[in-house]
C-alpha positions as a printed Julia matrix, in Angstrom:
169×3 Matrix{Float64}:
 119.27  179.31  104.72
 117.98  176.27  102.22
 117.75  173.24  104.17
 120.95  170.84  104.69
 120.93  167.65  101.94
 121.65  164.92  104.74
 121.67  161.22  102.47
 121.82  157.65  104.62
 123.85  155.1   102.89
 123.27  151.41  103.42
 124.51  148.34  100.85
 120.94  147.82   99.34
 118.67  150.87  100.3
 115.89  148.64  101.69
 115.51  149.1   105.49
 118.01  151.6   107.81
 118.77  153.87  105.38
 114.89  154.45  104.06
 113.85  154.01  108.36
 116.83  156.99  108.69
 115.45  158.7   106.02
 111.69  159.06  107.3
 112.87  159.26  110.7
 114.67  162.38  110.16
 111.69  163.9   107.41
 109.94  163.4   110.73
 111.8   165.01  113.1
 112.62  167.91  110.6
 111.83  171.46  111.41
 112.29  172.64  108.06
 115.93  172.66  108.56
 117.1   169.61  106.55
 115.91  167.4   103.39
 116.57  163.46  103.71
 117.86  161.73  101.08
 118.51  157.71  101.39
 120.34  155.41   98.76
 122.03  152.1    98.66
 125.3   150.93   96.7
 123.79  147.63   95.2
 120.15  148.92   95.88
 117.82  145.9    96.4
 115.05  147.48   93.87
 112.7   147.22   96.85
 112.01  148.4   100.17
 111.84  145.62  103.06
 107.96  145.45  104.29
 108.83  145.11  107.86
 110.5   148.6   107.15
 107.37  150.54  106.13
 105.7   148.21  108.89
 107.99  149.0   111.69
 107.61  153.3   110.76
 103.92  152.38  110.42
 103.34  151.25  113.64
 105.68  154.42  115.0
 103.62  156.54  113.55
 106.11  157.81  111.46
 104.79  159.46  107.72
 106.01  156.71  104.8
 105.78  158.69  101.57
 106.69  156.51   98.57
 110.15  155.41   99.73
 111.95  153.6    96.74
 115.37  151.4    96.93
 118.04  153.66   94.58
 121.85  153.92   93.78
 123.91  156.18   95.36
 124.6   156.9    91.42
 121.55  159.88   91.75
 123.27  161.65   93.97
 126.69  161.75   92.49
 125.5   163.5    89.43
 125.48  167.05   88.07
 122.27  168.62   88.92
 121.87  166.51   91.66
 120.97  168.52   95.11
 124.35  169.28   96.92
 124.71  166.7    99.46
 125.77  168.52  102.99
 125.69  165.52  105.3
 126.45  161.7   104.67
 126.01  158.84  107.25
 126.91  155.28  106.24
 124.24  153.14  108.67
 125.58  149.84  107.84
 129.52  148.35  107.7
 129.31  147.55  104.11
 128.45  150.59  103.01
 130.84  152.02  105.52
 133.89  150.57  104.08
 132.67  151.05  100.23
 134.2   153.67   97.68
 131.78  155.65   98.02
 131.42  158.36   94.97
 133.14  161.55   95.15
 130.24  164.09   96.76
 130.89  167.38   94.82
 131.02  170.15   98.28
 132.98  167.88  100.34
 130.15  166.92  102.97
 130.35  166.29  106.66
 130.57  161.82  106.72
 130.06  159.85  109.73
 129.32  156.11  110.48
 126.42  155.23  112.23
 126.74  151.46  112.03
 123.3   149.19  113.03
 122.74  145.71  113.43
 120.87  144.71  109.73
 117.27  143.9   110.66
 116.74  142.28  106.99
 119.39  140.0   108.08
 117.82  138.69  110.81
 116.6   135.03  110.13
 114.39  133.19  112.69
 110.64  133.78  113.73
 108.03  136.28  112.35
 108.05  137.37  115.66
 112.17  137.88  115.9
 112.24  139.34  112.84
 109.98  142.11  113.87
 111.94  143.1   117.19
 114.71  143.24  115.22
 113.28  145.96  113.18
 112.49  147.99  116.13
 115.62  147.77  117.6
 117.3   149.32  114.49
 114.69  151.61  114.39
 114.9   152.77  117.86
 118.56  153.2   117.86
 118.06  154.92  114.19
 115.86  157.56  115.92
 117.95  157.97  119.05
 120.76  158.98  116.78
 118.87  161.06  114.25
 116.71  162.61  117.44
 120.23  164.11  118.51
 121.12  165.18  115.25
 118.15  167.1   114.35
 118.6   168.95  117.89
 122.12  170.2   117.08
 123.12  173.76  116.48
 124.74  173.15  113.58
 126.0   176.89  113.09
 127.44  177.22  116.1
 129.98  174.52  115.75
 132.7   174.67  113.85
 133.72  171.77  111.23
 136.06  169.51  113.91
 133.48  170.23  116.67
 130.8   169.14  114.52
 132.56  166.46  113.35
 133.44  165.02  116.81
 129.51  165.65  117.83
 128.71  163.42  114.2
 131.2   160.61  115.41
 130.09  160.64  119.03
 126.31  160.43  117.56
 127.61  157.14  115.65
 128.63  155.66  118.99
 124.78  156.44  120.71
 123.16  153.27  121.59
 119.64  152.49  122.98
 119.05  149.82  125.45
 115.34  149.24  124.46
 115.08  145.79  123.08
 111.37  145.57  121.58
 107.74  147.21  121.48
């Protein structure tokens, strides 16, 4: 089977949803293809992003801030999974996704948001990425064919409610 399209949605595309999107590239066994996109995309991806998957040893490979717009249009790939990772983007229109994929919410504290020290700003980044890879960790290990579409969906939702209690490096 061709892998599963699985796209992360966030407001402006510049930190969880490009961290989501590596994260799960990285934890891939050749079963999915990650996708990430923003509704007002920011045009660029936050440093402490690509620092934080960096220092996590975590393959960066070009990520770029985009609209959701790409992946709404014909001949774009058929999009099989979507998770919203912030609450803006979670209670956006989002586009119609031609196939009807599987949606969950997988709300996380904005690290870009974060205002303070250097320092702050950093653990703040590895929180969201920790609890990013928690989630996607569990995702990548389901057996997707042997659920069935509410089972899966329940497992998706439950995933959206996994927290981690580690607070820094």
């Amino acid at each position: 089977m061709a892998p599963y399209n699985v796209l992360f949605l966030c407001t402006r595309n510049s930190a969880r949803s490009i961290m989501a999107e590596a994260l799960l590239k990285h934890w891939d066994r050749g079963r999915f293809s990650a996708h990430s996109a923003g509704s007002h995309p920011a045009g660029r991806v936050h440093p402490l992003a690509i620092e934080t998957l960096v220092r996590h040893r975590v393959r960066v490979d070009g990520p770029r801030s985009k609209s959701w717009d790409e992946f709404a249009t014909p001949g774009a790939p058929p999009i099989h999974f979507v998770f919203t990772v912030c609450d803006n983007a979670a209670s956006e229109t989002c586009p119609i996704w031609p196939g009807k994929p599987m949606t969950a919410h997988w709300g996380i504290q904005d690290p870009a948001a974060m205002t303070g020290t250097e320092e702050e700003q950093r653990r703040a980044f590895v929180r969201a990425f920790r609890e990013l890879d928690a989630r996607i960790r569990v995702f990548a290990s389901l057996r997707l064919d042997a659920l069935d579409r509410p089972a899966l969906q329940a497992r998706l939702d439950e995933i959206g409610r996994t927290r981690t209690s580690a607070t820094g490096d």
